[in-house]
C-alpha positions as CSV (number, residue, x, y, z in Angstrom):
1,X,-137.4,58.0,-57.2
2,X,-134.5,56.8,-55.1
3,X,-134.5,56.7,-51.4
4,X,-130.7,56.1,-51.5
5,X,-128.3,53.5,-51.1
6,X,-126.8,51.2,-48.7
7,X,-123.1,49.3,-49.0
8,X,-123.9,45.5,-48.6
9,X,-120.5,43.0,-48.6
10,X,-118.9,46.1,-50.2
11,X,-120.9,46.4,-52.9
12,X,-123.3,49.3,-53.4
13,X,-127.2,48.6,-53.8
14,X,-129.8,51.0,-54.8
15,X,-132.7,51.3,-52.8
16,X,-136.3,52.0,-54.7
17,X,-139.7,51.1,-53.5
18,X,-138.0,49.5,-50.2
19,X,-136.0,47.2,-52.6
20,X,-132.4,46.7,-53.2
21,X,-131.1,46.7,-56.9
22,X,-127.3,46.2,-57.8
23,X,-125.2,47.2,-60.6
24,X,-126.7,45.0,-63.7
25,X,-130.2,44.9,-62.7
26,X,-132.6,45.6,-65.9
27,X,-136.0,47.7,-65.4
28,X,-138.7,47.4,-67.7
29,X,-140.8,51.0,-67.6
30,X,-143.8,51.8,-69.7
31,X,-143.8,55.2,-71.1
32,X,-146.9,56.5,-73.5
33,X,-148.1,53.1,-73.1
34,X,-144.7,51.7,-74.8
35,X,-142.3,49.2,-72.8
36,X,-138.6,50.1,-72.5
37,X,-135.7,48.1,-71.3
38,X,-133.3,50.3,-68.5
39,X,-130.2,48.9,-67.2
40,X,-128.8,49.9,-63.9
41,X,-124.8,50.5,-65.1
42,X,-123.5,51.9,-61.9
43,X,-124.5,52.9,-58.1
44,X,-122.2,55.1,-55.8
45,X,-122.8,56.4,-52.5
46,X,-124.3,59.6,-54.3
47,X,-125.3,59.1,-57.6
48,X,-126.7,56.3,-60.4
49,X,-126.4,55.7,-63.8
50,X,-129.4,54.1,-66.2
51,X,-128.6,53.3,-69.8
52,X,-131.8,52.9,-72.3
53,X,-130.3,51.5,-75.5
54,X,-126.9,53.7,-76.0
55,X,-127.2,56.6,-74.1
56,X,-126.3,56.6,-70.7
57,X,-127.7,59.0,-67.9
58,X,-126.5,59.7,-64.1
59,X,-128.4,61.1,-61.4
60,X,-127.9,62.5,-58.4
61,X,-129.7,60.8,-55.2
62,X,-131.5,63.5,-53.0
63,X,-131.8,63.0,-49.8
64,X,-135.2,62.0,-48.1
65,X,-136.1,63.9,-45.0
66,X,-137.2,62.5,-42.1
């Protein structure tokens, strides 16, 4: 799960597991002991979208409390 998302040079990064991922970045996940390619199609201040083969998803980022 997100953490959120910082603005570097302008450009909107995802943050996950204390790493930063930009627009274009591919994921590989294992589900049911299958492998599945994700791509990373778009980060705002709020939300992200994922795209696993043609379908496209968008989720909101919840905040963390501190």
């Amino acid at each position: 799960s997100p953490s959120g998302v910082i603005v570097l040079r302008g450009s909107p990064l995802l943050i996950l597991s204390n790493r930063q991922y930009p627009a274009g970045t591919r994921f590989t996940v294992t589900l049911q002991g299958q492998e599945h390619e994700l791509l990373l199609v778009e980060v705002s201040r709020t939300t992200y979208t994922l795209r696993y083969r043609a379908e496209e998803t968008t989720r909101t980022i919840k905040s963390v409390p501190k």
